[in-house]
MIROTOR-39493 format. One line per field, with one value per residue: y, z, x of N, C-alpha, C, O, CB in turn. Coordinates in nm, 3 decimals. Atoms other than C-alpha are relative to their C-alpha. Last residue first. Glycine has a CB too. Layout:
N
n_c2 (Y,...);
n_c3 (Z,...);
n_c1 (X,...);
ca_c2 (Y,...);
ca_c3 (Z,...);
ca_c1 (X,...);
c_c2 (Y,...);
c_c3 (Z,...);
c_c1 (X,...);
o_c2 (Y,...);
o_c3 (Z,...);
o_c1 (X,...);
cb_c2 (Y,...);
cb_c3 (Z,...);
cb_c1 (X,...);
// end
This chain:
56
n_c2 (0.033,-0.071,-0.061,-0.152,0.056,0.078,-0.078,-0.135,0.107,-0.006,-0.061,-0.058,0.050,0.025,-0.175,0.003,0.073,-0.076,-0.005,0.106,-0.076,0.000,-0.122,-0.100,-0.098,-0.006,-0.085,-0.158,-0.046,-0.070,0.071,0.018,0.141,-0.061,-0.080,0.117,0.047,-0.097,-0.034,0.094,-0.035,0.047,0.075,0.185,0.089,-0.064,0.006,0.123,0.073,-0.071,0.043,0.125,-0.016,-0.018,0.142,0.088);
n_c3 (0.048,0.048,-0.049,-0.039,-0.074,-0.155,-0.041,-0.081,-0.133,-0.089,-0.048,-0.071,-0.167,-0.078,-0.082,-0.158,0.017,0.025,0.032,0.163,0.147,0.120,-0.066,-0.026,0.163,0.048,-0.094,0.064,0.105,-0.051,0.008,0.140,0.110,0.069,-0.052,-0.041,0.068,0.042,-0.095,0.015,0.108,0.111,0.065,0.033,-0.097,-0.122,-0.083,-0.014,-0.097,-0.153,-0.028,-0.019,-0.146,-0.138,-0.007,-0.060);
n_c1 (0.084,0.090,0.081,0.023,-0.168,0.067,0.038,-0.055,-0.091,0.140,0.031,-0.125,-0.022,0.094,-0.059,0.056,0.132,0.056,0.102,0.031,0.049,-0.143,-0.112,0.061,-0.040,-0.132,-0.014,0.051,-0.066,-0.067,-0.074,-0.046,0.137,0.055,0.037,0.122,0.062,0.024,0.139,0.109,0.102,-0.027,0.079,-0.021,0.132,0.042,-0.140,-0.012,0.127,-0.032,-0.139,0.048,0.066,-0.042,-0.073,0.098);
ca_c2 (0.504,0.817,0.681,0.665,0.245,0.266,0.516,0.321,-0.035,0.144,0.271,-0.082,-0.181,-0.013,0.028,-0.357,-0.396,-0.255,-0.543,-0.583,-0.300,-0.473,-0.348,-0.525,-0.812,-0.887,-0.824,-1.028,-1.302,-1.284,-1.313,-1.082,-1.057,-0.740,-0.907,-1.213,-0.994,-0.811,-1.166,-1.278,-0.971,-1.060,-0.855,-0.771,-0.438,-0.189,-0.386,-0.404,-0.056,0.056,-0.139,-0.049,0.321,0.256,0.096,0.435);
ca_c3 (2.078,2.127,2.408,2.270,2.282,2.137,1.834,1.806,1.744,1.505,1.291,1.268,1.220,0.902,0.780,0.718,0.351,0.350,0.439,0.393,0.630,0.899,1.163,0.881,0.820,1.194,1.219,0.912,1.113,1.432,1.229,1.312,1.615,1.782,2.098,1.937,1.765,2.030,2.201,1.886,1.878,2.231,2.507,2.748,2.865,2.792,2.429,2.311,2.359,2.209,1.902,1.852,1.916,1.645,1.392,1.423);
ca_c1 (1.517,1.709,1.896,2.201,2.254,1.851,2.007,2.257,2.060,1.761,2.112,2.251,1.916,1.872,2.229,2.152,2.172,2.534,2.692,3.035,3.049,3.244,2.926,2.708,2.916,2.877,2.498,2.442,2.644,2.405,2.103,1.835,1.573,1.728,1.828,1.940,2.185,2.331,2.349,2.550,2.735,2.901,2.867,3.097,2.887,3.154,3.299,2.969,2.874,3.182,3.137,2.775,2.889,3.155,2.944,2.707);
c_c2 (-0.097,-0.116,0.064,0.046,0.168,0.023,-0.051,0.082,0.124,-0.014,0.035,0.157,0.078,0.013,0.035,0.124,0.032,0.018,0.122,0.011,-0.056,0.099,-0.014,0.122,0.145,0.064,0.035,0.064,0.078,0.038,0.052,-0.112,0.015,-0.080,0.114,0.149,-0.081,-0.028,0.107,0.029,-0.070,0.053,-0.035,-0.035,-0.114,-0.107,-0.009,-0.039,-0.187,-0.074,-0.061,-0.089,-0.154,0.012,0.042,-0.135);
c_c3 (0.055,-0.081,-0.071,0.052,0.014,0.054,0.141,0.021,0.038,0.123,0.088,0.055,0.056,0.149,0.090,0.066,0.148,0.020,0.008,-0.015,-0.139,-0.072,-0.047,0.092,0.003,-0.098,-0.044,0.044,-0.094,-0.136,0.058,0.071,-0.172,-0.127,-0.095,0.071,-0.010,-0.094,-0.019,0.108,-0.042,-0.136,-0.153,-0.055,-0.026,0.063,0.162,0.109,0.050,0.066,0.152,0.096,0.018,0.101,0.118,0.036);
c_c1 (-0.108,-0.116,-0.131,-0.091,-0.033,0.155,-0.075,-0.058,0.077,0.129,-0.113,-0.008,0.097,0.013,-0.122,0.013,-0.071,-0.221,-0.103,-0.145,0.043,-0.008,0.109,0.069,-0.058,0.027,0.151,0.031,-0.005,0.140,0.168,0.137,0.087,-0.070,-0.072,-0.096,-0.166,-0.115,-0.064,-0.122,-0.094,-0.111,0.059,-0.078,0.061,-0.065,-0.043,0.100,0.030,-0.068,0.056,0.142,-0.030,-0.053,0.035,0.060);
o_c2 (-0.128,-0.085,0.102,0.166,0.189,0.019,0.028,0.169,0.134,0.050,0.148,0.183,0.158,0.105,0.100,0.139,0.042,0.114,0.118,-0.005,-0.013,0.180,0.076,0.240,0.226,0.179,0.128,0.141,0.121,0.149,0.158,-0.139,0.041,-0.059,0.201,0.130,-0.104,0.032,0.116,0.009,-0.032,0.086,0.032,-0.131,-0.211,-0.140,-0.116,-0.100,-0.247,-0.168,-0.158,-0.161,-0.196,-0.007,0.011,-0.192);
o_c3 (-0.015,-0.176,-0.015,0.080,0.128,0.165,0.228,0.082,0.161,0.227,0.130,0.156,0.150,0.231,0.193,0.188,0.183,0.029,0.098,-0.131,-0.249,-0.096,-0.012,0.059,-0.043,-0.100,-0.118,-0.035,-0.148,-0.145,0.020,0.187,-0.276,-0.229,-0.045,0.059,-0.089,-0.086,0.034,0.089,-0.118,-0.113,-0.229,0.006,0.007,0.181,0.221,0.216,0.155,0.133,0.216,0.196,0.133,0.200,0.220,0.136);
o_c1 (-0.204,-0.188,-0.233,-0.087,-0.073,0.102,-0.112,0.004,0.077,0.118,-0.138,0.057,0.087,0.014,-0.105,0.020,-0.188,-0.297,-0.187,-0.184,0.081,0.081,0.186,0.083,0.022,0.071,0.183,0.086,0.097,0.192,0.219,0.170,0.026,-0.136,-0.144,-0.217,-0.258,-0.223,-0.174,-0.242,-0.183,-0.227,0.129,-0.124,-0.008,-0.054,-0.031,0.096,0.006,-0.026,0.096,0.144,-0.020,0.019,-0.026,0.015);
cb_c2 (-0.023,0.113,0.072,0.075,-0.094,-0.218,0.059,0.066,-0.168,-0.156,0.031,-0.007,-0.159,-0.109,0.170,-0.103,-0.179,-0.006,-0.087,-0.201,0.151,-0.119,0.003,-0.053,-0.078,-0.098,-0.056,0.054,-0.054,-0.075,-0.036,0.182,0.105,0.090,0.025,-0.173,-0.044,0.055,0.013,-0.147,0.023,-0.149,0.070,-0.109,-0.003,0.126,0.155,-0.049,0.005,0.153,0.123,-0.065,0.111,0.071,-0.055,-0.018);
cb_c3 (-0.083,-0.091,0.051,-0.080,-0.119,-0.002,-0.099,-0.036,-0.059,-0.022,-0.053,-0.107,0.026,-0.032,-0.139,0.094,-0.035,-0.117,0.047,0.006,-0.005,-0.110,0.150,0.049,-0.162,-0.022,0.150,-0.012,-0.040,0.145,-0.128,-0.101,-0.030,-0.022,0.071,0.156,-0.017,-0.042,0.139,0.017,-0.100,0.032,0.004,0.099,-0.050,-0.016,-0.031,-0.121,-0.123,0.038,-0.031,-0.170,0.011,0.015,-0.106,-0.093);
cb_c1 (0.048,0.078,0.068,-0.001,0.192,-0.076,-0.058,0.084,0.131,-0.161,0.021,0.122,0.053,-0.032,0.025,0.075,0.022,0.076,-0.026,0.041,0.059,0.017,0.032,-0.105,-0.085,0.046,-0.033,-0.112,0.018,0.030,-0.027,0.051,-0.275,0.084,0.096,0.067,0.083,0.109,0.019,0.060,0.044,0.003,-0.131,0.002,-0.187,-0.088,0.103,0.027,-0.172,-0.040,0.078,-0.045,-0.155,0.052,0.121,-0.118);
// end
């Protein structure tokens, strides 16, 4: 799931802060979160690839 976020980012030039703003959380949670220092957020991180796949 990190990696599609990754990808996605990469493709469109986006930064994780506009990823962030875009899903109404903090853009440095986000960060640690696709690191996987933060565990707390597997949440989002899997609402945010399944919208980037289509399935959400």
């Amino acid at each position: 799931m990190e990696e599609t976020i990754i990808l996605f980012l990469t493709v469109h030039n986006m930064t994780v802060a506009e990823l962030a703003d875009r899903y109404k959380v903090d853009h440095e949670t986000l960060l640690n979160a696709l690191s996987g220092r933060n565990k707390n957020m597997k949440s989002v991180i899997k609402r945010i690839a399944m919208d980037i796949n289509g399935g959400g």
